[in-house]
C-alpha positions as CSV (number, residue, x, y, z in Angstrom):
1,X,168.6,165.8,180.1
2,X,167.7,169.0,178.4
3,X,168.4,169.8,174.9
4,X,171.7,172.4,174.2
5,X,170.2,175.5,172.5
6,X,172.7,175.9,169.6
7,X,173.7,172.4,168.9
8,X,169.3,172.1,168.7
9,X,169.2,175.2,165.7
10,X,172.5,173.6,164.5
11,X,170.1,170.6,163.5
12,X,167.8,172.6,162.6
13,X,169.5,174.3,159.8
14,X,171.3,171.0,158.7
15,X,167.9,169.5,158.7
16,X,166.7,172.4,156.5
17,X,169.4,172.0,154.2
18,X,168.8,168.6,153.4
19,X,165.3,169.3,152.4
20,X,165.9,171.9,150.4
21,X,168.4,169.5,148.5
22,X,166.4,166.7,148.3
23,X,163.5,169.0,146.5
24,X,166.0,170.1,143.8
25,X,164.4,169.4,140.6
26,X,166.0,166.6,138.4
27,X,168.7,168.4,135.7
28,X,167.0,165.3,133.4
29,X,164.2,162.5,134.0
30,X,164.4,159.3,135.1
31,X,163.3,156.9,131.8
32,X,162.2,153.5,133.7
33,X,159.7,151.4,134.2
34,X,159.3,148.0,136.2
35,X,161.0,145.0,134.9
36,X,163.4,146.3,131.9
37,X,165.4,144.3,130.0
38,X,168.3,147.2,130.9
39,X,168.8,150.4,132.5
40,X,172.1,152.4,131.4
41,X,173.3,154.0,134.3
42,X,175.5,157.5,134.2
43,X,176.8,159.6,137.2
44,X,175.5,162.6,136.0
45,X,174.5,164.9,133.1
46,X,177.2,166.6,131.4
47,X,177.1,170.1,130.8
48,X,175.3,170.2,127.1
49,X,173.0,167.9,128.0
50,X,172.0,169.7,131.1
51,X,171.5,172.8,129.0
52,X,169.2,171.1,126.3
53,X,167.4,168.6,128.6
54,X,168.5,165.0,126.7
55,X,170.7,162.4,127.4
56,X,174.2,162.2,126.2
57,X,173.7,164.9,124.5
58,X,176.9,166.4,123.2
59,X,177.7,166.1,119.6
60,X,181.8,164.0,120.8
61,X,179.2,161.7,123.0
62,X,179.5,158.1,121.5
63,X,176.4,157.0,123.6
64,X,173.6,156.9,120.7
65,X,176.1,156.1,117.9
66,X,176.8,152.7,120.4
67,X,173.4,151.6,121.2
68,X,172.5,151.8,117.3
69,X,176.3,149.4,116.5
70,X,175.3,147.6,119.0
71,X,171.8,147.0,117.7
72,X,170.1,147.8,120.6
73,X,168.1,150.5,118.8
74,X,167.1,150.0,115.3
75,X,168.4,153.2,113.8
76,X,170.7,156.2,115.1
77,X,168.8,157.8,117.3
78,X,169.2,161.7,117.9
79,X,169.9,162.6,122.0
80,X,166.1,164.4,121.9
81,X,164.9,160.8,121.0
82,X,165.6,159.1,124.5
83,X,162.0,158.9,125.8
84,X,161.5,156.2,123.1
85,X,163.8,153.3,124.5
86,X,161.3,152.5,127.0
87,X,159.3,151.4,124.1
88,X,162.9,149.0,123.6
89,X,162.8,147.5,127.5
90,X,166.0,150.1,127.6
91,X,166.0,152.8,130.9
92,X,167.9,155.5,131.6
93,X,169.1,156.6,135.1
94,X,172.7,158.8,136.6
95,X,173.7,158.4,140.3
96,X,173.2,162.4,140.7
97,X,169.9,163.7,139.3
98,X,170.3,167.5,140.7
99,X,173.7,168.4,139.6
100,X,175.3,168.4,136.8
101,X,179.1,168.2,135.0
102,X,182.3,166.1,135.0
103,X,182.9,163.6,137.5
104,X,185.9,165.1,139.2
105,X,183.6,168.4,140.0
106,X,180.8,166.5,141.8
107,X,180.8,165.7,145.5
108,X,180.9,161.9,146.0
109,X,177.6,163.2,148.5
110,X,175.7,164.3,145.5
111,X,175.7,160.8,144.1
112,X,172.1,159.5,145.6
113,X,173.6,155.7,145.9
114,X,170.8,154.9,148.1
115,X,168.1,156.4,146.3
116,X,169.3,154.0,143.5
117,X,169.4,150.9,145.0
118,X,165.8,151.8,146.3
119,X,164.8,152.1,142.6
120,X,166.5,149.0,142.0
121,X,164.7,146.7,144.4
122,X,161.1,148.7,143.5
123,X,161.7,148.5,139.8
124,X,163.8,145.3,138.9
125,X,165.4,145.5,136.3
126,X,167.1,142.2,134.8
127,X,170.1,144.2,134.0
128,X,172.3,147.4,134.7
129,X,175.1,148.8,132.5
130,X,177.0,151.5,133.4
131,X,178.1,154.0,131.2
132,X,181.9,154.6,132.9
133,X,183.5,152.7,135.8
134,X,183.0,155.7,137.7
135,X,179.4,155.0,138.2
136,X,180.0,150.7,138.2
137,X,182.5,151.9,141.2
138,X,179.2,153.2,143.1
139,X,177.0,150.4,142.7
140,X,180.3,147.6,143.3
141,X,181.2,149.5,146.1
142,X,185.1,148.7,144.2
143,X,188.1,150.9,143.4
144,X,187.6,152.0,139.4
145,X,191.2,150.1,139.0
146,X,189.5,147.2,139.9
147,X,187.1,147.0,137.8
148,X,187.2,145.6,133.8
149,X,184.7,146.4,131.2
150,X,181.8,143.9,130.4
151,X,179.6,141.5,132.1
152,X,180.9,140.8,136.2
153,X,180.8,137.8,137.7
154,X,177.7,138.7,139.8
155,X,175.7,136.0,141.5
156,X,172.1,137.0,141.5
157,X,170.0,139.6,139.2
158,X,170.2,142.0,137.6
159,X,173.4,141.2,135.3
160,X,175.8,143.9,135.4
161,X,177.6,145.6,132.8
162,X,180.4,148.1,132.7
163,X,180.9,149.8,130.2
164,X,183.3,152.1,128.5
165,X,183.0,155.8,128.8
166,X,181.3,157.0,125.7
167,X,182.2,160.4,126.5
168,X,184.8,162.4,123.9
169,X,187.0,162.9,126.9
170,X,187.6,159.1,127.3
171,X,188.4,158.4,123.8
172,X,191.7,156.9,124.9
173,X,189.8,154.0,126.6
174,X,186.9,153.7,124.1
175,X,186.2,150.2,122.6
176,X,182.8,149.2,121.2
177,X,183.2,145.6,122.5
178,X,181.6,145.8,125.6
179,X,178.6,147.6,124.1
180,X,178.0,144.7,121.5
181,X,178.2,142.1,124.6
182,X,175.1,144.2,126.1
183,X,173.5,144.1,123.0
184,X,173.6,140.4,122.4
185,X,172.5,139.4,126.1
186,X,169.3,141.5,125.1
187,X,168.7,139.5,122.4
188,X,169.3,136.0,123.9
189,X,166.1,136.2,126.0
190,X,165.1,136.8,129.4
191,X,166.2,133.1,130.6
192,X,170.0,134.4,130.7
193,X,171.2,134.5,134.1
194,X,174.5,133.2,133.8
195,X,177.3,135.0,135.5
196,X,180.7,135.5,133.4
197,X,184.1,135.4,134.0
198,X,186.8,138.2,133.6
C-alpha cells in the first residue's frame, strides 16, 4: 500500500523532534562509574543548581549537610565539590538530565526512565537511593503514597533506598534517619544483600 503524504511528513517532524531532544545537553553531569557502592538518584536539577552547574546546590538544600551526618563523606562538602564522591564509590544521577526545576513543572515524558535502567544494567551499581519518593516512584513503578522511606524489601541487586527529600521545600517530611541507614550499609561491606522489611 502506498504511504499517505501528510501522515509521512507528520513522522517526519515528530521524528525530528525527538532528535533534537535527545541531543539537549545535560543541565549537570552524570558522576558514575561501574560498580559503585551507591548512586543517589534525583528527578532533576533545581533551579540554583542549574544556574551554577553543581548538585544540590541551593544554600535550604540538606543534601551535603546529610551525606557528611551520615558519614558518608568525611567532611561537609561544598555543592562545587561533587566530582569527588566518585573518589567515595558514591554516584550521582536525576531521571531528567535536559530540564530543569520542581517536580510538579516537569513533564512525566522528560523523565528518561529508560535511559536509566539502561545505565543501571551497563553500570551496576550495588545500590540506589533516591533523593525523594518522587524519583523512587519511577524506578518502583509505585504510587509516592505507597512508598516509605529507607531500605525496600527488594529481592535482587542493587539495594534500594528512599530517601527523604533534602530539599527546603520538604522540610515538613525531613528526618535524617533514613540517610544514616544508607550510611551504615556502606560501611558494612559489599557482602550485604539482605532485603529489609517495612
Amino acid at each position: 500500500t502506498g504511504r499517505h503524504p501528510a501522515r509521512s511528513r507528520a513522522r517526519r517532524r515528530q521524528h525530528g523532534r525527538a532528535a533534537h531532544l535527545s541531543r539537549k545537553a545535560h543541565i549537570l553531569p552524570d558522576r558514575l562509574a561501574p560498580n559503585l557502592r551507591v548512586w543517589f538518584v534525583g528527578t532533576a536539577a533545581g533551579p540554583r543548581s542549574a544556574a551554577v552547574g553543581a548538585y544540590y546546590a541551593h544554600p535550604g538544600n540538606r543534601f551535603w549537610r546529610a551525606l557528611h551526618e551520615a558519614k558518608i563523606t568525611p567532611g561537609l562538602f561544598d555543592p562545587h565539590d561533587y566530582p569527588k564522591l566518585l573518589e567515595l564509590g558514591v554516584g550521582l544521577t536525576d531521571f531528567c538530565k535536559t530540564g530543569w526545576g520542581v517536580d510538579a513543572a516537569i513533564a512525566r515524558e522528560h523523565f528518561d526512565i529508560v535511559g536509566f535502567r539502561r545505565k543501571v544494567a551497563r553500570l551496576k551499581p550495588q545500590a540506589l537511593a533516591f533523593t525523594s519518593k518522587t524519583a523512587a516512584g519511577l524506578w518502583l513503578a509505585r504510587p509516592t503514597g505507597r512508598i516509605q522511606p529507607g531500605r525496600q524489601p527488594t529481592p535482587e541487586a542493587p539495594a534500594i533506598f528512599v530517601l527523604p527529600s533534602p530539599s527546603g521545600l520538604a522540610t515538613s517530611y525531613w528526618s535524617i534517619e533514613p540517610w544514616r541507614e544508607v550510611g551504615a550499609w556502606m560501611r558494612s561491606g559489599p557482602g550485604d544483600k539482605t532485603p529489609q522489611g517495612d
